[in-house]
C-alpha positions in Angstrom: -13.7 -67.6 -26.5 -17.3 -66.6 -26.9 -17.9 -62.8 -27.4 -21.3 -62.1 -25.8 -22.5 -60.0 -28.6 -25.2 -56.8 -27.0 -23.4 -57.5 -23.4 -22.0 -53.8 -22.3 -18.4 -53.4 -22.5 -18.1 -51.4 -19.0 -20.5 -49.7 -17.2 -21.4 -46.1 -18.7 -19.4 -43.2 -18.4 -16.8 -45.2 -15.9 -13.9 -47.1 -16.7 -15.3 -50.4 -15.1 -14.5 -53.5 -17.6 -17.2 -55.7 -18.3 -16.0 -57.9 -21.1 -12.6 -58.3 -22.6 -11.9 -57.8 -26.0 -9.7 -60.8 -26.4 -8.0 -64.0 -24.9 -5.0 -63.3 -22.5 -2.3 -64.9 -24.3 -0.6 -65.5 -20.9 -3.6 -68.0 -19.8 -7.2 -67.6 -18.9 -7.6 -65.5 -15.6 -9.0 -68.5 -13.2 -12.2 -67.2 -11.5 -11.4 -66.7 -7.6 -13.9 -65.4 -4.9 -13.4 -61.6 -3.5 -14.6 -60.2 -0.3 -16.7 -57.5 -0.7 -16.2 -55.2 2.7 -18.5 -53.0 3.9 -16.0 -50.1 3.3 -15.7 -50.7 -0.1 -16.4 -47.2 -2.4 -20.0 -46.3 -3.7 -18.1 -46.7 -7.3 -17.3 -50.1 -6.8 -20.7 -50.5 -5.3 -22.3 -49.0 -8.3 -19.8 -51.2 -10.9 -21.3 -54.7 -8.9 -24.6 -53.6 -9.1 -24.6 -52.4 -13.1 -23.0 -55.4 -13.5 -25.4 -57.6 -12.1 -28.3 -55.8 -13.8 -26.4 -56.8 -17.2 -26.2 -60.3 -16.0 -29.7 -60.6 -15.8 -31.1 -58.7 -18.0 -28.2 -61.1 -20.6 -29.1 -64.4 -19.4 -31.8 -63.9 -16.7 -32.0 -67.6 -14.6 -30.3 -69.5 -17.3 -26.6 -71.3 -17.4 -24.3 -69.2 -19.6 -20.6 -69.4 -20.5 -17.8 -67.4 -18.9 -16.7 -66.4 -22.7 -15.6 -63.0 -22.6 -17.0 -61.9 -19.3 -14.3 -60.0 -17.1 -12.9 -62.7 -14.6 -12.2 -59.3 -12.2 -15.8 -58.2 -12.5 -17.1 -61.9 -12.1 -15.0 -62.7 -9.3 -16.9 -60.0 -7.3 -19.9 -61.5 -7.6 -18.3 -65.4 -8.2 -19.6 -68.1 -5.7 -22.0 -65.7 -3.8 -24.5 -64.2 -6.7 -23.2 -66.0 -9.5 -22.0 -69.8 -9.4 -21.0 -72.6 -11.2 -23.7 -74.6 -13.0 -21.5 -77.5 -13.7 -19.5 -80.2 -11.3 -16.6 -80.5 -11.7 -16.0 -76.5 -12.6 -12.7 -75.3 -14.2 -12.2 -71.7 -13.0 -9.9 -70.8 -15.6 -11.5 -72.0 -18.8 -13.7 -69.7 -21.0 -16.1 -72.0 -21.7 -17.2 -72.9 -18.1 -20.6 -72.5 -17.6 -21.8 -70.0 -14.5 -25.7 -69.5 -13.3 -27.2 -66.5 -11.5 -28.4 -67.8 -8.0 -31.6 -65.7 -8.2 -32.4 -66.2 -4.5 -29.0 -64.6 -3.6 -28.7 -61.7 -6.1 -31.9 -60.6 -4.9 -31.0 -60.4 -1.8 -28.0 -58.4 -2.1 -29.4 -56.6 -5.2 -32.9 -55.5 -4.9 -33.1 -52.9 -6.8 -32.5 -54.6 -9.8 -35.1 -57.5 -8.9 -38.1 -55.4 -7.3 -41.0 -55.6 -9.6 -39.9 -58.6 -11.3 -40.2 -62.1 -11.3 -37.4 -64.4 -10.7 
């Protein structure tokens, strides 16, 4: 499993996960798409959003592995603001190799995008 070495563990002074600090013995956690609901808590809100910012500010537009990245944390943002940049795409492999869809996350994060290029 690749450790993303400078990536933030959680997001500052919360207890929202960002990486893992080892492999689940038990099995990789697959990747699965969550619903984001309108009623969901300005926390959670906050978590997607500092997330994202690391995401970009990581990797920016280019392909990077799943490695230690938090599959509960990813799945938040999995097949809407971040997708899979291969075909056919194992959703529980560490190695599997995710994008940013630029077009998307700056749509549904703008304040991490204004002022910047894509």
């Amino acid at each position: 499993m690749l450790k993303h070495r400078g990536f933030p563990g959680r997001l500052p002074g919360t207890d929202y996960q960002f990486t893992i600090r080892r492999p689940n013995p038990k099995g990789v956690t697959p990747l699965t798409r969550r619903e984001r609901y309108a009623d969901r808590k300005p926390a959670d809100r906050r978590a997607d959003a500092g997330f994202m910012a690391a995401l970009w500010e990581h990797f920016g537009d280019a392909p990077f592995e799943r490695g230690n990245l938090d599959a509960g944390r990813l799945s938040w943002l999995f097949e809407r603001e971040v997708i899979a940049a291969e075909d056919p795409f194992d959703h529980a492999s560490y190695e599997s190799l995710l994008v940013i869809d630029v077009a998307t996350a700056q749509n549904s994060f703008p304040d991490i995008f204004s002022g910047r290029s894509a």
